[in-house]
ChimeraX commands (.cxc) that place a marker at each C-alpha (Angstrom):
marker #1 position 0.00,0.00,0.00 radius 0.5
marker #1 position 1.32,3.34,-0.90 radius 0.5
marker #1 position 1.58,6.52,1.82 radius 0.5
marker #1 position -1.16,8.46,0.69 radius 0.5
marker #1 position -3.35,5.17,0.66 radius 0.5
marker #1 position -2.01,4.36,4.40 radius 0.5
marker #1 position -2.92,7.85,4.80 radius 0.5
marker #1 position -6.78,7.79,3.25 radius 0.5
marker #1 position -7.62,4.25,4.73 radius 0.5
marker #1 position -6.93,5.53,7.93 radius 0.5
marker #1 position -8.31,8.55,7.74 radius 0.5
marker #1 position -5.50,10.99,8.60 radius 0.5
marker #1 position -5.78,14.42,8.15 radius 0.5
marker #1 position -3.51,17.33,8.81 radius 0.5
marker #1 position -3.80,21.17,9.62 radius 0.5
marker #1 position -0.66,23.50,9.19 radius 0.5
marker #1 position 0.34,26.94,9.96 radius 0.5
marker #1 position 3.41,29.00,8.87 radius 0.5
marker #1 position 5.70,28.73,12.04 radius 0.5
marker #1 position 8.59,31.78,12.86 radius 0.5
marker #1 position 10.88,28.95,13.20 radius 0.5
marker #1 position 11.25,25.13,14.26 radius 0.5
marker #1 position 12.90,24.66,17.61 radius 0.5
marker #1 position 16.08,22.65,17.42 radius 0.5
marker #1 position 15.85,23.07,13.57 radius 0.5
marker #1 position 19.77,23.70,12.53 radius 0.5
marker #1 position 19.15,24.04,8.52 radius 0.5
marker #1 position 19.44,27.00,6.34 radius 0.5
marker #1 position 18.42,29.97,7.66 radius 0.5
marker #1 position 16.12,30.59,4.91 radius 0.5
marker #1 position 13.67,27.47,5.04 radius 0.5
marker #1 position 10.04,27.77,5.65 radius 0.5
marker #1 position 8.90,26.32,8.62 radius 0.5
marker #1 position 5.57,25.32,9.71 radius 0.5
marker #1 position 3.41,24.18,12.46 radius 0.5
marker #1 position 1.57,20.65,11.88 radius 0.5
marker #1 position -1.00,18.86,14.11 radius 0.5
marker #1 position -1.61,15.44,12.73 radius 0.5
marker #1 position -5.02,14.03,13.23 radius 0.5
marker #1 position -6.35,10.57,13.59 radius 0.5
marker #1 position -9.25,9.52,15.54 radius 0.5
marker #1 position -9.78,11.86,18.29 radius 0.5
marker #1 position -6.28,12.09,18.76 radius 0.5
marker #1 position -3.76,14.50,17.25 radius 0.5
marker #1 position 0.04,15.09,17.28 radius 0.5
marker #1 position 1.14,18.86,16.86 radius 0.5
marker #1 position 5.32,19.54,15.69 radius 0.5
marker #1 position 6.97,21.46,13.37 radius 0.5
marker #1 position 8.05,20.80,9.71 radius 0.5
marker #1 position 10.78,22.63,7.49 radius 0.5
marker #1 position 11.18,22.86,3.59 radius 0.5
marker #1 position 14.16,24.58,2.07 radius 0.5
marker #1 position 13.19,27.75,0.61 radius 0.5
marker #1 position 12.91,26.93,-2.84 radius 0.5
marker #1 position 9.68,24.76,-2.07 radius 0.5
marker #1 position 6.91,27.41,-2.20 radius 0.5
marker #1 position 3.80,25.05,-1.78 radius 0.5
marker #1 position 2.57,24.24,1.67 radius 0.5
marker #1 position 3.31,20.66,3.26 radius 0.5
marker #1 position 1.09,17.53,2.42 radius 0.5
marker #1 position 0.25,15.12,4.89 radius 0.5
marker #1 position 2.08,12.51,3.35 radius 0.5
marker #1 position 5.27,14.52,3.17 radius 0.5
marker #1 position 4.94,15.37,6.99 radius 0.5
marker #1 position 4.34,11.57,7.70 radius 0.5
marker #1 position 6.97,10.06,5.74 radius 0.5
marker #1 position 9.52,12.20,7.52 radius 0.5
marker #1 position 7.95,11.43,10.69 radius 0.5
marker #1 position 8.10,7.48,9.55 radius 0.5
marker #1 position 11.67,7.93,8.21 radius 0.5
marker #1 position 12.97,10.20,11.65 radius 0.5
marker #1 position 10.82,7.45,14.21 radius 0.5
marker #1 position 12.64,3.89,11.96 radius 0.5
marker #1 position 16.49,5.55,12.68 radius 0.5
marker #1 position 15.28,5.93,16.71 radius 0.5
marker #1 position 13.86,2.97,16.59 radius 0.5
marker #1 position 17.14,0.85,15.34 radius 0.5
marker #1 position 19.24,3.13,17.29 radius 0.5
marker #1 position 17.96,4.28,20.14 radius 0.5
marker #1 position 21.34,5.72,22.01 radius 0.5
marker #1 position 22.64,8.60,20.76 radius 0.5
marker #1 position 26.26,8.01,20.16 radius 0.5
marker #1 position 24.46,5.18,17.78 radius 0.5
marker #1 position 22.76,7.28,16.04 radius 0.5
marker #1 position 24.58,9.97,15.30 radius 0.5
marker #1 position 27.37,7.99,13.74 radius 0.5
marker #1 position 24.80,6.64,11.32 radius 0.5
marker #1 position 23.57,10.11,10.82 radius 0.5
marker #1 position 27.22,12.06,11.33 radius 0.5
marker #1 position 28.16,14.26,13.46 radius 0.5
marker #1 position 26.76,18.09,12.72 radius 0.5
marker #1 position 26.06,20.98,14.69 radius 0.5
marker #1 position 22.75,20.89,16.63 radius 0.5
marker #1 position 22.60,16.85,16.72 radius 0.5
marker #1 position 21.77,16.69,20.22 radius 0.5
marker #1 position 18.83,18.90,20.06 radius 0.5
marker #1 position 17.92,16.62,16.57 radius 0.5
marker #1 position 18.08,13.08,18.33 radius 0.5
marker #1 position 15.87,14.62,21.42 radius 0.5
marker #1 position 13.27,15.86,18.81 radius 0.5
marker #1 position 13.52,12.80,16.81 radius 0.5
marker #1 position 12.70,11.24,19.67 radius 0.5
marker #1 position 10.03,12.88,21.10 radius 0.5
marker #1 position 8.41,12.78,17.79 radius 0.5
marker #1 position 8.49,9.55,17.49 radius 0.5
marker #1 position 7.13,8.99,20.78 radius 0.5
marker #1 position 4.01,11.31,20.13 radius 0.5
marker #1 position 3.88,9.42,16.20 radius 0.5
marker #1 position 3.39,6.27,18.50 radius 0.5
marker #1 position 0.89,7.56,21.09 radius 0.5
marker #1 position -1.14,9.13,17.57 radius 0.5
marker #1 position -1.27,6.11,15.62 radius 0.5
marker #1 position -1.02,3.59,18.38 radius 0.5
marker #1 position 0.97,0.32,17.95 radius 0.5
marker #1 position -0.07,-1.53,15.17 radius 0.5
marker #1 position -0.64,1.33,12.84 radius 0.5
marker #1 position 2.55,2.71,14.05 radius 0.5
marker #1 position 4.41,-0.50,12.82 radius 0.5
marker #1 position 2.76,-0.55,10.22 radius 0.5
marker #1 position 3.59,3.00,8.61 radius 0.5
marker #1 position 7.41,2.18,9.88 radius 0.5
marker #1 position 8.18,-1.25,8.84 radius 0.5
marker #1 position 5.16,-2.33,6.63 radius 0.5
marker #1 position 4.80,-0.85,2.80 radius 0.5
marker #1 position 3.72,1.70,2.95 radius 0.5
marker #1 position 6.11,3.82,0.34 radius 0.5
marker link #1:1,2 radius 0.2
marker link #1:2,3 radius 0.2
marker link #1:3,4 radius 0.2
marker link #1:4,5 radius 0.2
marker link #1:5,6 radius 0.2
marker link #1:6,7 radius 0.2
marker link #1:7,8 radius 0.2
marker link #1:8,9 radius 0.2
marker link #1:9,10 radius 0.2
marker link #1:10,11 radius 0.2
marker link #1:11,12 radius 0.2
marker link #1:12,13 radius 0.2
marker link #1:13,14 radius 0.2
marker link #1:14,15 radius 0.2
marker link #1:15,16 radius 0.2
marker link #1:16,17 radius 0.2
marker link #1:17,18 radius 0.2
marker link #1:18,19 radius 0.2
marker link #1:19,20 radius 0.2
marker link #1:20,21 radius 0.2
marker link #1:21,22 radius 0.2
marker link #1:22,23 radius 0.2
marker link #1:23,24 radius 0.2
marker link #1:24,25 radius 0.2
marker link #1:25,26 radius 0.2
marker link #1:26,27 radius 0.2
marker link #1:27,28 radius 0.2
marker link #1:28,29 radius 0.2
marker link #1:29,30 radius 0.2
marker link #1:30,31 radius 0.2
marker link #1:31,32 radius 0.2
marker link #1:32,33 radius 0.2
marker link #1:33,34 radius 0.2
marker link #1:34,35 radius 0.2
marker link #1:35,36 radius 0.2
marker link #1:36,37 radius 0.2
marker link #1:37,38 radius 0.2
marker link #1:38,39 radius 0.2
marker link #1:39,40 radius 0.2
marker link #1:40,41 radius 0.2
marker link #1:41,42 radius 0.2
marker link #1:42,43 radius 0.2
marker link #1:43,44 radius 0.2
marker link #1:44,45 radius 0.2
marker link #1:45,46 radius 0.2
marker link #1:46,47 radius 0.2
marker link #1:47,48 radius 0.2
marker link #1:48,49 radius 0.2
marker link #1:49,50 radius 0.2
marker link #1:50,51 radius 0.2
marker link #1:51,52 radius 0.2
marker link #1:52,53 radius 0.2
marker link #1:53,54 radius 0.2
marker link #1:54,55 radius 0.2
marker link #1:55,56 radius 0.2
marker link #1:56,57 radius 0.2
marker link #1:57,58 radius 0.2
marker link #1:58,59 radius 0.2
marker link #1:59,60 radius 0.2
marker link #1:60,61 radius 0.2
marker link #1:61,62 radius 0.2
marker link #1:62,63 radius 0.2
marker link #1:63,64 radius 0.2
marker link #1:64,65 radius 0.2
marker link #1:65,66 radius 0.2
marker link #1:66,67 radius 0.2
marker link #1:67,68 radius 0.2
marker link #1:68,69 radius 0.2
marker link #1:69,70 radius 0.2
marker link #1:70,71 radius 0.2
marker link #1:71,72 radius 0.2
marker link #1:72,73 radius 0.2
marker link #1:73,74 radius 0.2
marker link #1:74,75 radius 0.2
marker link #1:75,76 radius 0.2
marker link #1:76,77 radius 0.2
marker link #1:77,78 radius 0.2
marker link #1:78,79 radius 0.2
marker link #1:79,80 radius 0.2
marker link #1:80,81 radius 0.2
marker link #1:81,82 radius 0.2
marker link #1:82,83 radius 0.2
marker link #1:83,84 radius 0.2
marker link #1:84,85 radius 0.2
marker link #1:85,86 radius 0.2
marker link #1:86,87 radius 0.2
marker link #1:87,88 radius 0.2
marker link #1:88,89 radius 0.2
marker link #1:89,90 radius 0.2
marker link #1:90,91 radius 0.2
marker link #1:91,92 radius 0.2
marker link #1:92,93 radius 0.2
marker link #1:93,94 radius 0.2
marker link #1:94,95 radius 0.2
marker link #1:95,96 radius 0.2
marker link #1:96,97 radius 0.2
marker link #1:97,98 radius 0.2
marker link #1:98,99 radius 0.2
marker link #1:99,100 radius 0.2
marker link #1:100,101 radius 0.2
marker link #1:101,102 radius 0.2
marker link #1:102,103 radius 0.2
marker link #1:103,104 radius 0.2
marker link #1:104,105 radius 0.2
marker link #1:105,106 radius 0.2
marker link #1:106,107 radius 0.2
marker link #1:107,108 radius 0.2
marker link #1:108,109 radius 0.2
marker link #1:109,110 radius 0.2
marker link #1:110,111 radius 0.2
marker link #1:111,112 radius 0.2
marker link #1:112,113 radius 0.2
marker link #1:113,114 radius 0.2
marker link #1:114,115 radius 0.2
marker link #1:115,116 radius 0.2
marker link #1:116,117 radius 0.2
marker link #1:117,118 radius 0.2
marker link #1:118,119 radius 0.2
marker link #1:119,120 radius 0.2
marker link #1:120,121 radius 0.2
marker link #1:121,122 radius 0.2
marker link #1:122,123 radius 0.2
marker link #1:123,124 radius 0.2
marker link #1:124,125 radius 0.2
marker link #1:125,126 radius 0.2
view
């Protein structure tokens, strides 16, 4: 099943707003950052999303989500920092990174619950 089927079939939606910044965020200076809430059920997930500057469209849930997916599968296979920032390499601002990646995917967890959780990160969802 593809994202924005995972997406429909479950009956995600998502609300943005243009943020000032995104705390812990360490990219160019000139992205666009927003503020997401992620809905599903009567439950919702609110964090913050960047796009480099040349992207002039707003985000789509699926875009939001995959990160999400992608950021929650690295703290899931390597939980401890020093782990995971040799995968990911050392850069300025990793610290802040790995604590939102993993608060993130904490709340992605507590949104989607288990199973749907497992499913977004290790099913097929492409």
């Amino acid at each position: 099943m593809d994202l924005d089927s995972f997406i429909k079939e479950n009956r995600i939606t998502m609300s943005a707003t243009e943020a000032a910044d995104n705390p812990g965020w360490t990219g160019d200076p000139n992205d666009r950052h927003f503020k997401v809430v992620l809905h599903y059920k009567r439950r919702q997930m609110t964090t913050y999303f960047s796009m480099g500057p040349a992207h002039t469209e707003w985000p789509r849930t699926a875009q939001v989500l995959r990160c999400l997916a992608d950021d929650s599968a690295r703290i899931e296979n390597t939980p401890d920092f020093d782990d995971w920032e040799d995968e990911m390499g050392y850069f300025r601002g990793a610290w802040a990174a790995w604590k939102q990646s993993r608060m993130n995917a904490r709340k992605l967890k507590n949104l989607l619950g288990d199973e749907l959780y497992d499913k977004l990160l290790w099913g097929d969802t492409e």
